[in-house]
Every structure is written in C-alpha cells, then in structure tokens.
N, CA, C and O atoms as CSV, one atom per row, in Angstrom:
chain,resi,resn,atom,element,x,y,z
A,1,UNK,N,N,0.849,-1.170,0.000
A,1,UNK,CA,C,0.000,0.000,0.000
A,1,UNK,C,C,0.900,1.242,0.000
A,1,UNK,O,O,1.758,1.414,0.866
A,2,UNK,N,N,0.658,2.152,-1.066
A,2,UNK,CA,C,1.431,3.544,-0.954
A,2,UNK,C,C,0.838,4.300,-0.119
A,2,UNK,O,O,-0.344,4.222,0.216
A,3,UNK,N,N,1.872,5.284,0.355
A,3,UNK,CA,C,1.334,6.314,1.443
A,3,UNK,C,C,0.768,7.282,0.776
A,3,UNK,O,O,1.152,7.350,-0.391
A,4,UNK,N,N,-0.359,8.406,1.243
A,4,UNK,CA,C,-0.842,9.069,0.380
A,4,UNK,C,C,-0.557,10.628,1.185
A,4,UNK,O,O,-0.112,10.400,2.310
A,5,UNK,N,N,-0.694,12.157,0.909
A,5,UNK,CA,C,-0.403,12.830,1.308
A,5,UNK,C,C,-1.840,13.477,1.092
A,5,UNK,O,O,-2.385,13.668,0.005
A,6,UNK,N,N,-2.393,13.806,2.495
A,6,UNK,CA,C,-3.297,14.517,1.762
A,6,UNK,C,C,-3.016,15.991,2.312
A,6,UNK,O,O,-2.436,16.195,3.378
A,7,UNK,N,N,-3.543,17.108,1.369
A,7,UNK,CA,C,-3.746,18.053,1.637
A,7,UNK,C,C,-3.904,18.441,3.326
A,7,UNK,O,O,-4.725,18.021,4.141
A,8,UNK,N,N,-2.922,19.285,3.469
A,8,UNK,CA,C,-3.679,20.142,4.906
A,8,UNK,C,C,-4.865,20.976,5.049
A,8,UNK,O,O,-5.429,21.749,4.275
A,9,UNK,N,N,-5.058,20.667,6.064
A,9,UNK,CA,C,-7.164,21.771,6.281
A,9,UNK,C,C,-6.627,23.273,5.891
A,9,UNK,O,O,-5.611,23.877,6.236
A,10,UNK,N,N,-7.434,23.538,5.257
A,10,UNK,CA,C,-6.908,25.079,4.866
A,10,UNK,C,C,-7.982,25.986,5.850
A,10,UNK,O,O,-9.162,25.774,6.127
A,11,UNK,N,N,-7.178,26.939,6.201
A,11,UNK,CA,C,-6.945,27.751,7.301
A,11,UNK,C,C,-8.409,28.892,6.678
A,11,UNK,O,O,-8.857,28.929,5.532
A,12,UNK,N,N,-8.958,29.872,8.140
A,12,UNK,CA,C,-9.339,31.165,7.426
A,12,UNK,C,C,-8.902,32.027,6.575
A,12,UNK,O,O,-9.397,32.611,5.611
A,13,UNK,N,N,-7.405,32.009,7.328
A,13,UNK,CA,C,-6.309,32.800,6.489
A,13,UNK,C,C,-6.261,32.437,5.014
A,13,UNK,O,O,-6.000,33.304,4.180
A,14,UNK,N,N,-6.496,31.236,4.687
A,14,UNK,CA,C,-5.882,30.644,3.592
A,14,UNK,C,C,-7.012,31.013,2.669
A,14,UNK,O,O,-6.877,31.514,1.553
A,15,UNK,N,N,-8.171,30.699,3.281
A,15,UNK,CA,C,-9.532,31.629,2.147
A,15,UNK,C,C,-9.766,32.675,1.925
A,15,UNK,O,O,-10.324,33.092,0.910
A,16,UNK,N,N,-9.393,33.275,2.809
A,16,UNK,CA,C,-9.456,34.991,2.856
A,16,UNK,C,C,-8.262,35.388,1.613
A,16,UNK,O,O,-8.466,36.090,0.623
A,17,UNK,N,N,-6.925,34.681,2.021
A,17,UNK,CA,C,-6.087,34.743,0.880
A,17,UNK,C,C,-6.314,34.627,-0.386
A,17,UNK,O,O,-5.683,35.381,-1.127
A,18,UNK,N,N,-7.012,33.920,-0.822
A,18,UNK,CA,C,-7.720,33.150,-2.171
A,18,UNK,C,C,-8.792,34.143,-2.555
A,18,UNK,O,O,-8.842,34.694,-3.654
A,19,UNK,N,N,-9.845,34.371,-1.335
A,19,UNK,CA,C,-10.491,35.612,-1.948
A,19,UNK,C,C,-10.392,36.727,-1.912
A,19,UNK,O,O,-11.472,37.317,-1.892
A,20,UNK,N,N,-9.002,37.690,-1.881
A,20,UNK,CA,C,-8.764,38.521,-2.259
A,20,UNK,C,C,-8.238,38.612,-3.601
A,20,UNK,O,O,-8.449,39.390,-4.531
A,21,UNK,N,N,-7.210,37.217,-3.387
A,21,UNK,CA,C,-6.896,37.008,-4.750
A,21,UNK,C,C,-7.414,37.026,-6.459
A,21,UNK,O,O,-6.972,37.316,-7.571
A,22,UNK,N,N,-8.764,36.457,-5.743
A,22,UNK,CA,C,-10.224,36.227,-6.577
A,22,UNK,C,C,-10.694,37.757,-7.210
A,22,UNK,O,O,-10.797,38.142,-8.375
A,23,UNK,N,N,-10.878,38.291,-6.190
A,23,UNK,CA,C,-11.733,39.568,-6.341
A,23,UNK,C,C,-10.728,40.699,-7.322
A,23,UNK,O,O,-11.037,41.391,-8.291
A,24,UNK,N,N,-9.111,40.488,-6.419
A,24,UNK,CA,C,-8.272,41.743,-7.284
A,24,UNK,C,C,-8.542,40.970,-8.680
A,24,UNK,O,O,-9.354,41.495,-9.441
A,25,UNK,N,N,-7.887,39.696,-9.093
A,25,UNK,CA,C,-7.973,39.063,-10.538
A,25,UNK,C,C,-9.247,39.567,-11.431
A,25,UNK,O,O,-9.103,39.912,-12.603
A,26,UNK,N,N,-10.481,39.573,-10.772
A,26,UNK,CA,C,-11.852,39.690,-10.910
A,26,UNK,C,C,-12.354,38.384,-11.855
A,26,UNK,O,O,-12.760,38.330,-13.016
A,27,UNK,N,N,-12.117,37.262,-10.721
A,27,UNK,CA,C,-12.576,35.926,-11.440
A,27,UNK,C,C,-13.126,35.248,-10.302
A,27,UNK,O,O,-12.559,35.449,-9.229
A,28,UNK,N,N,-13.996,34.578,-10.322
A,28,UNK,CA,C,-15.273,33.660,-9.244
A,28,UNK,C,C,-14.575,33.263,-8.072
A,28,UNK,O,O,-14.799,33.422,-6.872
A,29,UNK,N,N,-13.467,32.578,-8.868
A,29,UNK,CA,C,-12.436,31.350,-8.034
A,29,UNK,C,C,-11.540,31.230,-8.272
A,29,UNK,O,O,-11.186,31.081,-9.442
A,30,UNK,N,N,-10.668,31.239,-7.176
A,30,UNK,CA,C,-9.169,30.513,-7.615
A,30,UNK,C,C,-8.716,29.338,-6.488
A,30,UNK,O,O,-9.084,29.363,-5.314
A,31,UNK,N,N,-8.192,28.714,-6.845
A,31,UNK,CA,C,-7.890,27.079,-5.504
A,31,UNK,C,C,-6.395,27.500,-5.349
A,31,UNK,O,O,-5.953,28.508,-5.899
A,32,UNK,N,N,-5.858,26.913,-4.795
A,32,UNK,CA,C,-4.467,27.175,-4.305
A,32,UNK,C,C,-3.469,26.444,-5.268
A,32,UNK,O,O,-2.274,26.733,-5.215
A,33,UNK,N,N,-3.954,25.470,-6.180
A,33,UNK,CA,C,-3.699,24.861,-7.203
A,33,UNK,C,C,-2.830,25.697,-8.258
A,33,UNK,O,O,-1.751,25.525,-8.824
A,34,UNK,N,N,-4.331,27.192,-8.242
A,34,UNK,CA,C,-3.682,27.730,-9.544
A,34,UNK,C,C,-2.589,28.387,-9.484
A,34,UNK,O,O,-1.849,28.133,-8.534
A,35,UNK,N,N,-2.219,29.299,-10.361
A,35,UNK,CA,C,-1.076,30.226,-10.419
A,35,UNK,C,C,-1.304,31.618,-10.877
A,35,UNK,O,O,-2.177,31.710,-11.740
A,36,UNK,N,N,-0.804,32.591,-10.556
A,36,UNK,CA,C,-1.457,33.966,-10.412
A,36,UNK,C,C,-1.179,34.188,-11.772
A,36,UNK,O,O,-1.839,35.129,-12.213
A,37,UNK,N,N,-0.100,33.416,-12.964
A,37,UNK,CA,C,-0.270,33.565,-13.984
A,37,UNK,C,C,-0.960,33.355,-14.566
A,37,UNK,O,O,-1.123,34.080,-15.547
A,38,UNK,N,N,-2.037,31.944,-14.291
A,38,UNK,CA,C,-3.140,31.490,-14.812
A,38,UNK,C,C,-4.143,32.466,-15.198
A,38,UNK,O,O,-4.991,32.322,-16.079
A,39,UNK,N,N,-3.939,33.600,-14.355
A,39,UNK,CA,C,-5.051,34.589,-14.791
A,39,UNK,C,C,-4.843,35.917,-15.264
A,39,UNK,O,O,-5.531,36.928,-15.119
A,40,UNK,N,N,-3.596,35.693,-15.951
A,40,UNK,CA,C,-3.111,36.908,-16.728
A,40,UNK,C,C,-2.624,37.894,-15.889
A,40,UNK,O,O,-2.473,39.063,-16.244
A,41,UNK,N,N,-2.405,37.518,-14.929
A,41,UNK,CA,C,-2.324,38.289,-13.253
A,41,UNK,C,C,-0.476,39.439,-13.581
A,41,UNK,O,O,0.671,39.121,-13.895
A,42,UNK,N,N,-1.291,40.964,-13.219
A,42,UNK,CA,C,-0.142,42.173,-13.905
A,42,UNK,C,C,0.687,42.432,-12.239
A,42,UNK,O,O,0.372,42.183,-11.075
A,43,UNK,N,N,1.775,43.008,-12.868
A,43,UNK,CA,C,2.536,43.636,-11.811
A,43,UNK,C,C,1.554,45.206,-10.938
A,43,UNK,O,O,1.909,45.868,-9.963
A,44,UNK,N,N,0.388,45.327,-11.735
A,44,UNK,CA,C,-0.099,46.498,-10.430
A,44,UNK,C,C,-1.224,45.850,-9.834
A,44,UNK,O,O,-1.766,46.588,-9.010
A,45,UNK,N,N,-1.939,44.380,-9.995
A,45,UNK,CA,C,-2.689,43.363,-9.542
A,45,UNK,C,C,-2.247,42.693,-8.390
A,45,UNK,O,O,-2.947,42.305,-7.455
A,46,UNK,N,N,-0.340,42.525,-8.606
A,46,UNK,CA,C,0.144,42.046,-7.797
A,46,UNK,C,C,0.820,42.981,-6.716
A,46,UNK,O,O,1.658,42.517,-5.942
A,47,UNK,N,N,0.369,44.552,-6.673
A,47,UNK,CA,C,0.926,45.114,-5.988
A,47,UNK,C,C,-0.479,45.526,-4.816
A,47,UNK,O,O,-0.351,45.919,-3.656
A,48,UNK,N,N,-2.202,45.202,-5.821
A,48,UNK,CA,C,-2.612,45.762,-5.155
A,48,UNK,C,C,-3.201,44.324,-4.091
A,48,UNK,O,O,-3.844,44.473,-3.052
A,49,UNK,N,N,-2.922,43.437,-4.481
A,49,UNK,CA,C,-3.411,41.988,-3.799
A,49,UNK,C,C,-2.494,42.454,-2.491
A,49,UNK,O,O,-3.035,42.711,-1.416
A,50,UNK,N,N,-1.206,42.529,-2.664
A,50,UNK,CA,C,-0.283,42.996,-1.361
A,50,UNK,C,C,-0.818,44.120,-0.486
A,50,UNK,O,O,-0.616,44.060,0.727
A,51,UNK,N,N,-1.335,44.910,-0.898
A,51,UNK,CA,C,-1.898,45.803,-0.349
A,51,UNK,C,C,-3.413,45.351,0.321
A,51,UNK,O,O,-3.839,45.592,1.451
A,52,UNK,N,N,-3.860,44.839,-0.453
A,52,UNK,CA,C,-5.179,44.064,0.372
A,52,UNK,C,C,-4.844,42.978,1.430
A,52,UNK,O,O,-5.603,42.800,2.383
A,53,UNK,N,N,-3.683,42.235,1.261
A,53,UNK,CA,C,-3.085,41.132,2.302
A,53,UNK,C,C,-3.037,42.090,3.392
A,53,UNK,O,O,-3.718,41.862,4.391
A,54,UNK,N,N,-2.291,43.174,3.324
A,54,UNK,CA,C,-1.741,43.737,4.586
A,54,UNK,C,C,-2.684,44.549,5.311
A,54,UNK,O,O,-2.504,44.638,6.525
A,55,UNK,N,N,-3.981,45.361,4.618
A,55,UNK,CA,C,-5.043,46.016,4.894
A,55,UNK,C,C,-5.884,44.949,6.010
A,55,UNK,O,O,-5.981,45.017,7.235
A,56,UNK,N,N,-6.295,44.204,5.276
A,56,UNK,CA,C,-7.502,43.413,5.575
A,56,UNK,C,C,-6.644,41.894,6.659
A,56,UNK,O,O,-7.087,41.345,7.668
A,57,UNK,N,N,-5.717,41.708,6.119
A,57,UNK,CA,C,-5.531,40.466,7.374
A,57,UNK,C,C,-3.961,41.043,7.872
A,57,UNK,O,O,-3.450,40.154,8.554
A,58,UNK,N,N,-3.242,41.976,7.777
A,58,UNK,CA,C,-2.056,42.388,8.703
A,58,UNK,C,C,-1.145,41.623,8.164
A,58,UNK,O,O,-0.206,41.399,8.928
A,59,UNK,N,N,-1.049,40.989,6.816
A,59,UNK,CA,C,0.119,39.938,6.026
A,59,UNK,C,C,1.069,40.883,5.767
A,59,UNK,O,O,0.564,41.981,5.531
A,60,UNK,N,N,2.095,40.860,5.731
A,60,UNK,CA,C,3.404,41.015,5.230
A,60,UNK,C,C,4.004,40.655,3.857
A,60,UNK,O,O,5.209,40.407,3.838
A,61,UNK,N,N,3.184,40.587,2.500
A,61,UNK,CA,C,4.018,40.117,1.660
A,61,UNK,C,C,4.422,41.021,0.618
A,61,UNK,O,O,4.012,42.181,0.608
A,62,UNK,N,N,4.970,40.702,0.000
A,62,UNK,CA,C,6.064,41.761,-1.120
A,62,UNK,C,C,5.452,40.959,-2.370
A,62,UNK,O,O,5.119,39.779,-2.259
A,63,UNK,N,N,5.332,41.666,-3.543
A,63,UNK,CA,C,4.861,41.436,-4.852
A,63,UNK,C,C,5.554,40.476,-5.469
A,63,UNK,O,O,5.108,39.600,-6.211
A,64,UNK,N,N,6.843,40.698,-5.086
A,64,UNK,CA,C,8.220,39.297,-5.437
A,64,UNK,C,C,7.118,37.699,-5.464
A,64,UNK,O,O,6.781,37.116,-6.495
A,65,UNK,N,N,6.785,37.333,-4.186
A,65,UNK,CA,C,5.929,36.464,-4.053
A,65,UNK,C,C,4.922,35.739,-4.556
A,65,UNK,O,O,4.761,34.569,-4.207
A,66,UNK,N,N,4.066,36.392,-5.501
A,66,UNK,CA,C,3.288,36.370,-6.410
A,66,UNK,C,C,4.260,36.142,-7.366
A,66,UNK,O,O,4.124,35.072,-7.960
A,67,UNK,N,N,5.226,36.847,-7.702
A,67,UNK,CA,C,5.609,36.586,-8.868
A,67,UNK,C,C,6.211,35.423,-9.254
A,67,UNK,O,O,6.298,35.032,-10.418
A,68,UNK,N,N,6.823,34.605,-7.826
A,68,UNK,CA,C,8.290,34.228,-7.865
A,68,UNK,C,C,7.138,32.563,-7.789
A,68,UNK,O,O,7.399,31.624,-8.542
A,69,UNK,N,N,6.158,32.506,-6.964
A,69,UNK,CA,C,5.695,31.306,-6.661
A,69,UNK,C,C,4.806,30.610,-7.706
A,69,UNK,O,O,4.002,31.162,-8.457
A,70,UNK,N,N,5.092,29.306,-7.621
A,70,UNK,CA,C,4.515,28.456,-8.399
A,70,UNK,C,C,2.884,28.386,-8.186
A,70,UNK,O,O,2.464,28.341,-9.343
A,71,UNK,N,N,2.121,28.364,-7.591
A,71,UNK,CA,C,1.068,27.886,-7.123
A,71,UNK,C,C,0.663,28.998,-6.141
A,71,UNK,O,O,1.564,29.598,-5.555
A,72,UNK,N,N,-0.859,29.380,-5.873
A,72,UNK,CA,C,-1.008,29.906,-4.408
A,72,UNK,C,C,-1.002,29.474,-3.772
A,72,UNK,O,O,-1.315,30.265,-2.882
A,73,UNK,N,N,-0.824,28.391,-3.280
A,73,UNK,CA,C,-0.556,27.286,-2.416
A,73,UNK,C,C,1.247,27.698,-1.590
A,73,UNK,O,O,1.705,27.558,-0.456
A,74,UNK,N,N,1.742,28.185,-2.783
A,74,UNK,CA,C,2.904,28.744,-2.497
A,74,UNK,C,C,3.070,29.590,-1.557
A,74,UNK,O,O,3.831,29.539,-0.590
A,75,UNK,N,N,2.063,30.662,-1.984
A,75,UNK,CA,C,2.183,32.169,-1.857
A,75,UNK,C,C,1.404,31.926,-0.269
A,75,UNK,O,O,2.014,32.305,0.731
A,76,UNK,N,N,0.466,31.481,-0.177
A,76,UNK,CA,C,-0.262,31.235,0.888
A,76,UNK,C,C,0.849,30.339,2.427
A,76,UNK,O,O,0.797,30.222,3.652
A,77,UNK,N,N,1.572,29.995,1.467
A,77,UNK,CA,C,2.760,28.882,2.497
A,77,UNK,C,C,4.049,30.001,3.091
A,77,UNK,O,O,4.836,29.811,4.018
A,78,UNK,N,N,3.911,31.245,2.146
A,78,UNK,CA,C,4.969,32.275,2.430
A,78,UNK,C,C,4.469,33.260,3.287
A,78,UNK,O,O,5.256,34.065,3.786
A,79,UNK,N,N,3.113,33.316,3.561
A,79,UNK,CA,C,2.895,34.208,4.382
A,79,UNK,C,C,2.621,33.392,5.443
A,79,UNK,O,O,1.942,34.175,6.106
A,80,UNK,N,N,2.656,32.442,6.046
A,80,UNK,CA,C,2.848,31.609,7.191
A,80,UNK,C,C,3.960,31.608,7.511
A,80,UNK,O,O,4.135,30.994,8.564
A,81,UNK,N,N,4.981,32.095,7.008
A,81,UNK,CA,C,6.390,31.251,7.265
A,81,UNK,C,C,7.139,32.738,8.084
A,81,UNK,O,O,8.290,32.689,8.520
C-alpha cells in the first residue's frame, strides 16, 4: 500500500487569501492549485493583492511572491512562514 499525502485543512487565512486574490484578478475562483499567472495576473494586480493582504488580514508580503511562486498554495505557504 502507498502512502498518500493529503492536503492540509486550509486555514481562514488561507480563504481569505484566495479571496482577495479572486476579487483583485476579478474571477469567481481561484484554488491554491492555480497560479497567479493562470489569470493573466499584472505587476499592479500584484501590488494591489499585497496591499489588500496587509489592509484586511495584517500579512506582510512583497509582490516578489506572487511573482516568484509556483502555485497559491505557495504564496499562501509564504505568508505563514
């Protein structure tokens, strides 16, 4: 039998993350799956998502982040850290 990994419970933080993400992009949904490129996602999208992280939940992240990460799953793992 292989071991399986499942996903960790995703946090308030982690939805709140996603739906800001959602709303700056201006698309329904995004899972932590996707990638902020997936949605054509610009350098002043990614400056103002940072600005909504830090407004609305007190996050700390830099636009680098968005840019640099594979997945929001990523980005969401960098502001925990």
């Amino acid at each position: 039998m292989t071991e399986q990994h499942l996903p960790a419970a995703s946090t308030g933080t982690d939805e709140a993350v996603l739906r800001i993400v959602a709303d700056v992009l201006n698309v329904p949904h995004v899972s932590p799956a996707d990638s902020f490129y997936d949605f054509g996602g610009t350098s002043l999208q990614a400056m103002r998502i940072c600005a909504r992280l830090s407004k609305e939940l007190g996050l700390r992240v830099g636009p680098e982040v968005l840019f640099d990460s594979d997945t929001l799953a990523d980005v969401i793992a960098a502001t925990e850290a």
